[in-house]
N, C-alpha and C positions, 0 to 999 in steps of 0.2 A: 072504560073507567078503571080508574087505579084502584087494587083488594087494599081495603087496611091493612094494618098491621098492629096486633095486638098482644098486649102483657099482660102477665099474672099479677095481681099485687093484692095483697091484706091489708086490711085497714080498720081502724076503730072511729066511729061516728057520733054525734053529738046529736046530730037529723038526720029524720028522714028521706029530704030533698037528697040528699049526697046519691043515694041509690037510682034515686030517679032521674040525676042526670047521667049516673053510669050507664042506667039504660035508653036514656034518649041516647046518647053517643052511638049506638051502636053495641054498645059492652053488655054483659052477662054478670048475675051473680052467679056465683060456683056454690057458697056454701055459706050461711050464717049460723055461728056457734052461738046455744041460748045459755050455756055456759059463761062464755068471757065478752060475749056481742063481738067476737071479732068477725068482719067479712070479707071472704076472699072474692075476687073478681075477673075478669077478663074484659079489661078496659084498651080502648082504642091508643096506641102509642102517643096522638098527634094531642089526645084530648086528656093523657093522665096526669099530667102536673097541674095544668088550669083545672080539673074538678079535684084534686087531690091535697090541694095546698090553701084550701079556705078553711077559715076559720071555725069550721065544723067538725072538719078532722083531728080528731085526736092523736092518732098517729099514723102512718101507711109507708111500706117497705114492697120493693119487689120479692117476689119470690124466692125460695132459696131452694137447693137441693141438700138431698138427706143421703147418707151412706152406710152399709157398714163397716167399722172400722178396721175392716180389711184381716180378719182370723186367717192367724197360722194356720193350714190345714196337714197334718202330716201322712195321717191314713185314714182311705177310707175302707170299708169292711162289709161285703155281703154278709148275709145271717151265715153262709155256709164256712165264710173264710173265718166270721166272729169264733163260731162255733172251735174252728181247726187252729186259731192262733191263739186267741184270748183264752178259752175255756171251752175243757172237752165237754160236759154238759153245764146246763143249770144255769144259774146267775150269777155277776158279777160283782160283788162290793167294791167300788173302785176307792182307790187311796184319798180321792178329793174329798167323796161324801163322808169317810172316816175322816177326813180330815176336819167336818167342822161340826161333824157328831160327839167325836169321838169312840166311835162303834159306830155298828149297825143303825139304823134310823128307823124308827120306830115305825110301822105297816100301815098307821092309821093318821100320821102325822098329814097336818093341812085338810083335814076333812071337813067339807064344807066352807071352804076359804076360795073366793075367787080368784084367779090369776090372769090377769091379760099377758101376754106375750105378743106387745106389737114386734113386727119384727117381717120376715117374709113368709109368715105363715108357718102350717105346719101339716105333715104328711100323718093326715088325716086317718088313714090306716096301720099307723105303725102298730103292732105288737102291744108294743112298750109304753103305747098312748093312749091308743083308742077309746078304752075304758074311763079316762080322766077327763076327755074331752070333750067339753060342754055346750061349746057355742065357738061360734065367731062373725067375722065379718071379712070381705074384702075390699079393701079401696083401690086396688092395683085394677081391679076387672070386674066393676061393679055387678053384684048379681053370680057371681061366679062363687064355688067353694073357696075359702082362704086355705089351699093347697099350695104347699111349699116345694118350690121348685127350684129353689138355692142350696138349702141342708142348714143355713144356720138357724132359721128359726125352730128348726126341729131335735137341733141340738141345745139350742137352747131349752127348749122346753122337757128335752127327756132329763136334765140336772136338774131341774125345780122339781117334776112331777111324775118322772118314770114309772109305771106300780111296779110293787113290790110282786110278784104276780111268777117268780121261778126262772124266768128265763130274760138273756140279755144283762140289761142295768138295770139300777136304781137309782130312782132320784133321792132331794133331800126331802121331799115333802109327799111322800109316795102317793097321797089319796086327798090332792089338793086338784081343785077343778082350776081345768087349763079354758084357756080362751084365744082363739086364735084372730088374732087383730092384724090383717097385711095390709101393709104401708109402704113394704118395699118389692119392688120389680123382681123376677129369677136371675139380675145381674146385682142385686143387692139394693139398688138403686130407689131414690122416691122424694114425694117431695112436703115440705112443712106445712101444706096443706091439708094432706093428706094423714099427715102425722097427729096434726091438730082435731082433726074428725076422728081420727084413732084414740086419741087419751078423751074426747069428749064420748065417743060411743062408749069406752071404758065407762066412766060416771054415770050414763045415762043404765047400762045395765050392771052396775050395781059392783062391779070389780071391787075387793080391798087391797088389793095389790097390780101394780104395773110396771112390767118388765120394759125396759128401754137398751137393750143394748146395741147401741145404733149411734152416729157424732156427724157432727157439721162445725166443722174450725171457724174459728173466725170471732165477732162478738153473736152474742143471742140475739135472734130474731123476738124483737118489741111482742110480734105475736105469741110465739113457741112461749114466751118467760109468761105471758098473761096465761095461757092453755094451762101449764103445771100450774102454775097460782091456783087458778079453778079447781084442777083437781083435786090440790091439798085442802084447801076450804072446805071442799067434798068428804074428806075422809080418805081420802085416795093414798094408799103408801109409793111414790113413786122412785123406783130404784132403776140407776142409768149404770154403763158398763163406763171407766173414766176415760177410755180411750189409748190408743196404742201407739201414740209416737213419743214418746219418753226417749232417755237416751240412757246410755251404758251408764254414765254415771251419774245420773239420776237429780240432774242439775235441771233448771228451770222451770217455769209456769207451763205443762201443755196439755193441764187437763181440758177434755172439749165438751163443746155443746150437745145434749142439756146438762151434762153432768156437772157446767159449773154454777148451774142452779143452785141457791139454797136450798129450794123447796126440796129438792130430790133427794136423795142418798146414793153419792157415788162412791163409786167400788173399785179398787185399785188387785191387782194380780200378781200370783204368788207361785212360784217353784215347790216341788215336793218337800223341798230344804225350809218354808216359809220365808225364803229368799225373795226381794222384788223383782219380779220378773223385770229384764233388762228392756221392755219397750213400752214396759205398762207407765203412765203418766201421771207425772208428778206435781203436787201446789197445794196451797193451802186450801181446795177444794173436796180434796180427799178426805170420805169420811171413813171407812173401811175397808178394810181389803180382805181377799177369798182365790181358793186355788184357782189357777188361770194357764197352765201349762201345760202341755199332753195331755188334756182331759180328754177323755172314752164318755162317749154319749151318744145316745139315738141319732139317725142323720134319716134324710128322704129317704127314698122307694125303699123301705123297710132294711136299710142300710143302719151301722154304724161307723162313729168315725173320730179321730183324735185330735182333736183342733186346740190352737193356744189362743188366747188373749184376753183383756179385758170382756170383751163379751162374752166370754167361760166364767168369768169370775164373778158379776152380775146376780147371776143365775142361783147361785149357793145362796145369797144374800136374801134373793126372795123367796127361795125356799122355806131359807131359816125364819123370816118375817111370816108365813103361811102359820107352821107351828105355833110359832107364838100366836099370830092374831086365832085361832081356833080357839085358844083358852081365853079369850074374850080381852077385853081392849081397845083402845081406840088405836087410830094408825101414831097418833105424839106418844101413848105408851109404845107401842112397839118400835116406835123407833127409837125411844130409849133403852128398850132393851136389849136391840141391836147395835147399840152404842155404848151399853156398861156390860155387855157378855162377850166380854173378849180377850183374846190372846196379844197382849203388847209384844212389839217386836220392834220397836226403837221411833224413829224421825215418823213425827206426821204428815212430813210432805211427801214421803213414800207409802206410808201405812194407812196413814190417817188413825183411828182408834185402836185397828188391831185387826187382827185375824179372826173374822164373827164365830161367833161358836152357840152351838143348844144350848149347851151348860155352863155355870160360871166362869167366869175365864180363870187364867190360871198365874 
């Protein structure tokens, strides 16, 4: 007997029957969001357009894969070489976190604010983390720690919420609870199913902010645009990295998925000069922008490391959103004030509002 051959696909249903003939076929449900009711499946190839294409579905898309948007990496830093290159003892104030402080950042900033950081996890033992980190989940290895076995999730997460704690970095939001949400594989890799179970477990435990720096080219996936929807309806602040294939001269539409969301707040990347950085993406999706360039931040196996790109620049944004929402707020305030506290620096299809900043802009 000939093995089927079977596809992933999401779908949003009007009935119940729809399910039940994906499992007469032979098919699986994978996962149903009580969020946006979308459901993902593992339907028979021969039998997904006959149950797919009645009048009961509202919409259904294959699969798609998810990426990170490929970080510059330039160095990476054992604690001993941090130590011997960066700084002979003690802790670092790196120029990005001055840069949207303007100083120092305050020790106690983001306390009691939750942070998801879907992403490839996050190295659960750093130093520079540990103390901050709350919770997570893993969708990459269900059941498993969300241990980060790539480094961007964990650089990610030491610019949001490094403590302030002597030694190493500092984040922008030193004493904000991280949350580690893995989505993506240790080659970066994952997919919109998985991502959707990630901003849904986000809402189900309670996150006010969610870090997305991660893209998939192309148009949005019917489902990914319904997940953010949910979120935002939730109270959810959702902040995406805009994505890294812009060009030198900063001509055309290449902001990517989800960032060209409404719902979200995408974040465009910036030189120490408040220059646009030359690969960060450009269009009128862009709502702010944050250093993105040579950033120093915590990386896996209690490493540090210097990585560029719009997912470095993400990360400042939800810091700075952490702060704010502490002193109370809902996520439409704070993203207003993430969108009038800032530094103008010219075209909105490079900058978007500006350069986010704690304090007034200037």
């Amino acid at each position: 007997m000939q093995s089927k051959e079977y596809a992933h696909y999401t779908f949003l249903t009007k009935k119940r029957s729809v399910v039940d003939r994906i499992r007469q076929s032979g098919g699986r449900i994978r996962y149903v969001s009580r969020h946006s009711g979308l459901i993902a499946a593992r339907i028979p190839k021969a039998e997904a357009m006959r149950i797919l294409k009645g009048p009961d579905v509202l919409l259904s898309e294959e699969e798609c894969r998810i990426a990170l948007p490929k970080p510059k990496v330039t160095q990476v830093l054992t604690r001993k070489q941090y130590v011997q290159q960066i700084r002979a003892a003690g802790q670092t104030l790196t120029w990005n976190i001055r840069r949207v402080w303007g100083g120092p950042p305050l020790s106690s900033a983001g306390k009691k604010v939750r942070v998801g950081v879907i992403d490839s996890g996050i190295d659960l033992n750093h130093p520079d983390l540990v103390s901050n980190i709350r919770g997570g989940v893993n969708f990459v290895v269900p059941g498993r720690p969300p241990k980060d076995g790539n480094g961007h999730g964990t650089h990610v997460a030491g610019l949001i919420a490094a403590r302030n704690n002597g030694i190493g970095v500092v984040g922008v939001a030193p004493s904000a609870s991280l949350y580690a949400i893995k989505v993506l594989d240790d080659q970066g890799f994952g997919s919109v199913t998985d991502l959707i179970r990630g901003i849904d477990w986000g809402i189900d435990h309670g996150m006010h902010i969610l870090n997305l720096s991660l893209s998939l080219s192309g148009q949005a996936p019917a489902a990914l645009t319904h997940a953010v929807q949910a979120a935002a309806r939730k109270g959810v602040l959702v902040i995406t990295a805009a994505g890294n294939g812009g060009n030198a001269q900063g001509t055309g539409d290449s902001v990517e998925i989800p960032a060209r969301l409404s719902s979200t707040l995408a974040v465009a990347a910036l030189d120490r000069q408040n220059r646009r950085a030359s690969f960060s993406a450009t269009g009128p999706s862009l709502n702010l922008a944050a250093p993105g360039v040579d950033v120093l931040s915590t990386y896996k196996d209690d490493h540090y490391a210097i990585l560029s790109g719009t997912s470095m620049a993400a990360p400042h944004v939800s810091g700075v959103a952490a702060f704010f929402k502490q002193r109370g707020g809902t996520a439409s305030a704070v993203r207003r004030q993430l969108l009038g506290r800032v530094i103008h620096l010219g075209s909105r299809w490079w900058f978007g509002a500006g350069l986010v900043q704690v304090k007034a802009g200037k």
